[in-house]
N, C-alpha and C positions, 0 to 999 in steps of 0.2 A: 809632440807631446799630446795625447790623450787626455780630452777632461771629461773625468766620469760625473761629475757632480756641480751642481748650483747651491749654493746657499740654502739651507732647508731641506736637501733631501735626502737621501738615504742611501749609503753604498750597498747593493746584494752582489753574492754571488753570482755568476754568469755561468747560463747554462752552456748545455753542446750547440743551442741554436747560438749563442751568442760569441762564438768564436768561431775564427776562421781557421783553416788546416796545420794553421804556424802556430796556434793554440793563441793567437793575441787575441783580447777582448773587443766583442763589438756593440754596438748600441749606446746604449748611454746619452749626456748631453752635448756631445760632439758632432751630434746626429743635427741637432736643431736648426745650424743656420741653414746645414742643402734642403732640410723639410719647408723653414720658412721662407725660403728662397724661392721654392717651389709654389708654395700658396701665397706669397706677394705676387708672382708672376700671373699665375692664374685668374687670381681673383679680380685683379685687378683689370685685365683683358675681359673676361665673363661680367662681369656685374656693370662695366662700362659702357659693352655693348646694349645689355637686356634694358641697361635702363634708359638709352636713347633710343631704341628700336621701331618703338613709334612714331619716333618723329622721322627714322630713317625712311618706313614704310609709306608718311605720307607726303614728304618733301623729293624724296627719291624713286617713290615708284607710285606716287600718284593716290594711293592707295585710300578707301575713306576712312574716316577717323574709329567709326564702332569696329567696323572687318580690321583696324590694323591692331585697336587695342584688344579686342579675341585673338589676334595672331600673336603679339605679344603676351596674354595671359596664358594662350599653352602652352609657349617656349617657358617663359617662367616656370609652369607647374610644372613641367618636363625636367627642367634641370633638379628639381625635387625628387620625384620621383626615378627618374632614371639610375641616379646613384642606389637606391635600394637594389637592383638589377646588377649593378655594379658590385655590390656585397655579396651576391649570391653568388658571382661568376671567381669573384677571390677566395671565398671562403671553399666553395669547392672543387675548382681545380685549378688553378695556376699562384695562389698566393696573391699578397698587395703589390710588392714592385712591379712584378710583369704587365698587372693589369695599370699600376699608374701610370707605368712609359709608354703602353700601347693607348691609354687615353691622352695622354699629353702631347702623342704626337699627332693623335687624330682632331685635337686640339687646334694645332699648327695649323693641319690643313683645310681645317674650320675657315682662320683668319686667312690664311691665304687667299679662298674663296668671296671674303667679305671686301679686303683689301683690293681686289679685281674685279669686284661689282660698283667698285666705288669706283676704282682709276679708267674703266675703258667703258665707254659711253655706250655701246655696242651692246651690254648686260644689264640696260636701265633702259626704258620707257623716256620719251623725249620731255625735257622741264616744261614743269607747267608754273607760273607766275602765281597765279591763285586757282586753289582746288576749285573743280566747279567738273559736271556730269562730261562736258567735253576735252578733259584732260585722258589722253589714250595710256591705257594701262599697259604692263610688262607683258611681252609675249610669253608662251608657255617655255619658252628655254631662257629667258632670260630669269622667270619665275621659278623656275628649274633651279637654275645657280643657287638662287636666293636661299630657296627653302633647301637646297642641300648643304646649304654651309648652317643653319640654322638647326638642323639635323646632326650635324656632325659635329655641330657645340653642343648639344645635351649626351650624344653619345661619350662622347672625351669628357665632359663634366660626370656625366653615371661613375667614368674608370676613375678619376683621381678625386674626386672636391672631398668624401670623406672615406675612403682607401684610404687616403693621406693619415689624414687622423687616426687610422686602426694601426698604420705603418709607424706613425710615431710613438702611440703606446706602445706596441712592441719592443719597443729601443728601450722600458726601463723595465725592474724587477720589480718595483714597490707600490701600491697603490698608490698613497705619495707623491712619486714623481710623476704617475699616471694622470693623476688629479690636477697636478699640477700644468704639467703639460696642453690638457685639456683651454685650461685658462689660456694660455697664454698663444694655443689653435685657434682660439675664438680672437683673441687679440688679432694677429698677423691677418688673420679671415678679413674681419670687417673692418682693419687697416685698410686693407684691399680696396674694399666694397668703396668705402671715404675717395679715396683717390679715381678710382672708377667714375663714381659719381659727380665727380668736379672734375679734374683733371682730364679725362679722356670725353667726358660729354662735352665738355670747352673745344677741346681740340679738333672732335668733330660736327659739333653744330656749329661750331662760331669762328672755326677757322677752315678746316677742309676735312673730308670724308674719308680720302686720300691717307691724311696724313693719320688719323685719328685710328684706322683701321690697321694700319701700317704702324702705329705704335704699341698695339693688342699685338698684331704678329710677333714682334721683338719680344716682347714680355713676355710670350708665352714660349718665344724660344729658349727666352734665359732660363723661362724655367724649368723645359725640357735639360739645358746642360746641367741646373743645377741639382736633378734627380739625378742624376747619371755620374759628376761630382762627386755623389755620395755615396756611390753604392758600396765602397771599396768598405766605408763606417758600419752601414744597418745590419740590423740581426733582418733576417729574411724566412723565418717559422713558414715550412712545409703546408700546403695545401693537403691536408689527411681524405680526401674524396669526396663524394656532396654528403653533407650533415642533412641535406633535407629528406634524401633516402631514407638515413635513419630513421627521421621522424615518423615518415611515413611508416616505415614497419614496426614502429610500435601501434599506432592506431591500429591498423589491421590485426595485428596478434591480438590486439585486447579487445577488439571487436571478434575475430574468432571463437575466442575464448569464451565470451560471454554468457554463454548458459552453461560453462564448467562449474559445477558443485564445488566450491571450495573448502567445505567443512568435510567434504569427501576426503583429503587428502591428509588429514590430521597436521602435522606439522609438516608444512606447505615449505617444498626448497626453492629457491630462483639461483639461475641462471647467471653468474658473476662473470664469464668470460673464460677462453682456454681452458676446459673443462670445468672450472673450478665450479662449485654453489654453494650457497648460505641458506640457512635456514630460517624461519620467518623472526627466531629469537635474537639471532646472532647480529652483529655489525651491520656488515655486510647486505642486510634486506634493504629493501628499500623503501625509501619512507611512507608514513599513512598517509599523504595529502594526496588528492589525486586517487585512490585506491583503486580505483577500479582498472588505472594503465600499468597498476602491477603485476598484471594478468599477462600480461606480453611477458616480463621476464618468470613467468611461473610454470615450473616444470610438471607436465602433466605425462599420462600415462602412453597417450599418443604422442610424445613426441619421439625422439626417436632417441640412442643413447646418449647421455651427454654423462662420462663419467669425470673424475677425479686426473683419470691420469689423460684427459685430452681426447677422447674418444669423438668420432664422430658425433656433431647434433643436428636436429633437426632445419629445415630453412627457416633464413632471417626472417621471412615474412608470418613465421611463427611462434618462434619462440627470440627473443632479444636479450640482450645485457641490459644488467639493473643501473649500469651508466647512462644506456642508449633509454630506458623510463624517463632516471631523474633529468638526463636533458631535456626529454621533450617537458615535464613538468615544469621547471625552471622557465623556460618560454613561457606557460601558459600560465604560470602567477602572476606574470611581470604586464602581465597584456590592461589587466584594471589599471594599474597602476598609469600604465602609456597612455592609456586611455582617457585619463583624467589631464595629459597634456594638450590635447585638442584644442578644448577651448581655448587655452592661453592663446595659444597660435592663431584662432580666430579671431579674438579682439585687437591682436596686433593687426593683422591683414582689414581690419573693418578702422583702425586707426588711421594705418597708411594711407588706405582709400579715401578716405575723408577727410585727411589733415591737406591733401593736397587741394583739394576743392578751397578751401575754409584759407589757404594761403592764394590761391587766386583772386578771395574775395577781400582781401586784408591789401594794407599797406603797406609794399615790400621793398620800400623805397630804404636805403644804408646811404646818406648822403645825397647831394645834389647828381650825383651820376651814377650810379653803384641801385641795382635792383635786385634783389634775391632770386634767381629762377624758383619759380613754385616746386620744380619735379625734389629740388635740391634739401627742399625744406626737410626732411627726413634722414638728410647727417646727422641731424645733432643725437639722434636716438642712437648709431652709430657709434657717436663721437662719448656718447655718455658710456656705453659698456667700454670701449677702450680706457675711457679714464679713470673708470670705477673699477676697473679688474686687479690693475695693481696694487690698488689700496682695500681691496677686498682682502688680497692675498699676503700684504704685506702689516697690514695693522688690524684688521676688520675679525680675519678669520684666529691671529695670534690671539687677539684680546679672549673671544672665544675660548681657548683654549686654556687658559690662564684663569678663565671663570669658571667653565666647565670642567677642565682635566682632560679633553678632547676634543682636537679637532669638529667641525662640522662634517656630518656623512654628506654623501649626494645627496639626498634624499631632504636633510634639515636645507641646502642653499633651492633645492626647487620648493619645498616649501615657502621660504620667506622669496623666491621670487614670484610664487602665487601672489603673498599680500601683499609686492609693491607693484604687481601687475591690477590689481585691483585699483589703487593706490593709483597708478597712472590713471583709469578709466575716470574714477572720479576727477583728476585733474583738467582733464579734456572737459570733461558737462560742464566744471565748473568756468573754464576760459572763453566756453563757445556761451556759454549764457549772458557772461560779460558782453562779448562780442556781439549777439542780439541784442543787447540792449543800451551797447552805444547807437546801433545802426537804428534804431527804434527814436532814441535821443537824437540826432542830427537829425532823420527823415520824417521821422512818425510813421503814418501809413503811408508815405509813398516807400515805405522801404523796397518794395520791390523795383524799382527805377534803380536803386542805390545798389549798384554791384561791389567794387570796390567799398569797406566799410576802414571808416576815417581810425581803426587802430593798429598797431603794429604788430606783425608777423612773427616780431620776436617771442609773443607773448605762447605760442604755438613750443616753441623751447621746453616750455615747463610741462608739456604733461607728455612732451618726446623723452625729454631725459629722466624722468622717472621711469618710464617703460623701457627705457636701453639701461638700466641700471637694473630692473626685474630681470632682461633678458638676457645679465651677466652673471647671475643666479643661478637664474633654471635650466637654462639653454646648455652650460658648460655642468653642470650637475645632475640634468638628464642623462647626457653623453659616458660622465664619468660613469656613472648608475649602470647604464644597460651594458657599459662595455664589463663592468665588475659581476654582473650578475649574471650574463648569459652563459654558456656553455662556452670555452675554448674553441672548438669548431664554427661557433659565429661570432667570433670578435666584429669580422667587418660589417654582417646585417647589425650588429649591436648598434657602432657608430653612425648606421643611415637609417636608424630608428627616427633621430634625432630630425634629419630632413625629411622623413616621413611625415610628420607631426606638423613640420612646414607647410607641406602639397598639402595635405587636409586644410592647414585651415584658412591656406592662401583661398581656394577653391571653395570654402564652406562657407569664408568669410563675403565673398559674391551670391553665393545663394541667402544668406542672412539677409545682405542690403535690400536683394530681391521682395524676400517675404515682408521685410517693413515698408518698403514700398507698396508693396498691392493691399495689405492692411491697413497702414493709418499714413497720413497725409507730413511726415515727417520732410522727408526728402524730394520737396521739387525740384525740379530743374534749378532756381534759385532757391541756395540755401539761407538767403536772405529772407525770407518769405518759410520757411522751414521751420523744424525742432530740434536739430542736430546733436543738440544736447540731450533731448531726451532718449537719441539712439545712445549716446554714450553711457545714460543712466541703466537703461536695459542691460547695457552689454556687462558696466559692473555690476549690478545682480546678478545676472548668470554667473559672472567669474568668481561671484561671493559663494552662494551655492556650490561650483565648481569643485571649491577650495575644499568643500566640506567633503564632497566626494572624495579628494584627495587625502585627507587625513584619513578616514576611515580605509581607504585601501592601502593605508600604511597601515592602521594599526593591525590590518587581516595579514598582511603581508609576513612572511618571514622568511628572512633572507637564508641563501646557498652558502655563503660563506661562515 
């Protein structure tokens, strides 16, 4: 039995992609467990390794602490960015499933490589007791292995981490379930990420390296079967050629064009496809934003015939379809808009960075035996968007609707995840002030002696879980947003908009700390001796400003649909 529908959504017709040769229906929410099967697997192996990596690098291969956490922040920003690469290569020639099996199994042999750097002593530099200058580093083939399995997980993560997510919207008809779906992407994702970061960092810092790598392998096996599982369910929508050709020959045509006289031509026709054209009055033209890349589809006197009944016309790189304008336009409204997600993505990444500091210096004692690992402190931000998403979607966004008469667009949940991202920043100045000013109370001025500060770690909680609660918001309302507004030829760049936005601010978010460091006296070495609050208070003024940015490029905005 097929089940097309959850609670909430919407039955559509199914198109020709959504049936198979027998005419049975495919896609739907029947689709969901091999998708989420797929990214439990994954995410879980990915986010478990990146996030002990460091200490793999210095316990394992010797390696010093600054070079191992640089080698760990490009794998990081890599698995960001390389998915955009991954969009590019589905969207235009093989589709999302080919390219998620071919990354999931290169996946596989990621872990394989990690799992055999760990088990045979032969691919590891000999232990050292405690790092110090005469501990011998990895030969270059043992360094080899390393870094080409580390290579071979950003590769595999580019084909599936958000192909996945273009693959599972595909599976419905209705915004709706699109939307929906989304949420509940983000759920299974940093379900993931929780277990990764506890479970698989336990297994290999604190029990064996061995076993720990060898548990990533498994998982990414399952989730290699459970793509595969499912193929017989997905609608699997055709790769139509590269969409970025397109674009390109619209620039060019409307740069050719550019000192064509247009009042020359009196009522000016374009170019509609298969002979056909519309005239400037009719349907059919295409619209005035942008006007000047109307010129690509505007039929001038040089070009060559292009009549009614299909006649030969001139070359793409001259004259285009008034579809191939309004796509490229469509991309390039959307871009202020994206652009205004940056920041957000910055102060998370200037968060992480610094909450983990600020839990080394805290009391992370849970009992007479039980210590928090510091890297760990940053579940709870995790842990807040998984528990906040269904109550987003289940009472938060209903109420909405019942007030309004309408759902919330994307566009309204990355707004309000703006003001509770704000919202977090001030929560942070305000814990870390507290925090200076117990250590100030027990110490005085000796506070810089005073590393460890006599308060609880827990307190760290409250300005993580408002910012995982912002980031169930925007993060899955961005995604919804770019995939609804892009052209159909880039669904997949749509959904690696979203990890775009990541690699920026991951990466931005290190040059930020950089500049307030060489400026003002915030960040020493001890942040006991520090302002760390007052980086907090900067970062929520930018993100207040930010916001403003962001409405205004809504209200310029106007949307394709």
């Amino acid at each position: 039995m097929e089940i097309e529908s959850l609670p909430g959504s919407q039955l559509k017709p199914v198109d020709r992609e959504g049936q198979d040769k027998a005419g049975r229906k495919k896609g739907g929410w029947i689709t969901l467990p091999f998708i989420a099967g797929s990214i439990l697997g994954l995410g879980l192996a990915i986010n478990g390794t990146t996030s002990n990596l460091l200490v793999y690098l210095i316990k394992e291969y010797n390696v010093e602490g600054i070079d191992a956490a640089q080698i760990t922040n490009i794998v990081r920003g890599s698995l960001n960015l390389v998915p955009v690469a991954g969009a590019v290569v589905s969207d235009s020639y093989f589709g999302c499933f080919p390219v998620i099996l071919a990354g999931t199994a290169v996946n596989v042999l990621s872990f394989v490589l990690f799992t055999l750097s760990a088990a045979l002593p032969s691919l590891r530099p000999p232990h050292c007791a405690a790092p110090s200058a005469a501990c011998q580093h990895g030969t270059p083939g043992q360094l080899a292995v390393l870094y080409a399995a580390m290579c071979l997980l950003a590769i595999g993560t580019g084909g599936t981490r958000f192909n996945v997510a273009t693959m599972g919207a595909d599976q419905f008809g209705s915004a709706r379930d699109q939307d929906t779906f989304f949420n509940w992407y983000f759920v299974f994702l940093y379900a993931s990420f929780i277990v990764g970061e506890t479970a698989i960092v336990y297994l290999q810092d604190g029990v064996s390296w061995v076993l720990g790598f060898g548990v990533c392998l498994a998982t990414t096996v399952a989730s290699l079967v459970m793509v595969l599982l499912g193929a017989r369910y997905y609608r699997m929508p055709a790769a139509k050629g590269s969409p970025y050709t397109e674009l390109a020959r619209v620039v060019v045509a409307a740069v050719r064009k550019a000192r064509v006289n247009v009042d020359a031509f009196g009522l000016v026709q374009y170019y509609v496809g298969d002979g056909a054209v519309a005239d400037s009055n009719s349907d059919g033209a295409p619209s005035k934003r942008l006007r000047f890349l109307n010129r690509a589809a505007m039929i001038t006197a040089s070009d060559s015939s292009t009549d009614r009944s299909g006649g030969r016309r001139s070359s793409g790189w001259r004259l285009c379809t008034v579809q191939q304008v309004e796509d490229l336009k469509s991309l390039l409204v959307v871009l202020p808009l994206w652009s205004s997600g940056i920041l957000v993505s910055v102060s998370i990444g200037v968060m992480i960075g610094m909450v983990i500091l600020q839990a080394l210096a805290m009391d992370r004692s849970l009992g007479p035996r039980f210590k928090i690992p510091a890297g760990s402190i940053t579940v709870s931000s995790l842990a807040a968007f998984i528990a906040v998403t269904p109550v987003l979607e289940r009472a938060v966004f209903p109420l909405w609707q019942r007030v309004t008469g309408a759902l919330p667009t994307p566009l309204h949940r990355v707004g309000l995840g703006h003001v509770v991202n704000v919202a977090g920043m001030v929560a942070a100045a305000l814990v870390e002030r507290r925090r200076l000013s117990v250590v100030r109370a027990h110490h005085g001025a000796d506070e810089a002696l005073a590393w460890v500060t006599p308060m609880s770690v827990l307190w760290l909680l409250i300005p993580l879980g408002v910012v995982g609660i912002g980031e169930a918001l925007h993060f899955p309302g961005n995604m919804a947003f770019y995939y609804q507004e892009f052209p159909k030829t880039l669904r997949s760049t749509a959904t690696a908009m979203a990890p775009l936005l990541i690699a920026l601010g991951f990466y931005l978010s290190t040059v930020f700390v950089d500049v307030v460091r060489l400026v003002t006296a915030w960040l020493p070495g001890n942040i006991n001796q520090g302002r760390l609050d007052n980086v907090y208070w900067a970062v929520a003024i930018a993100a207040t400003i930010n916001f403003v940015y962001f409405l205004v490029c809504v209200g310029m905005y106007k949307s394709r649909n």
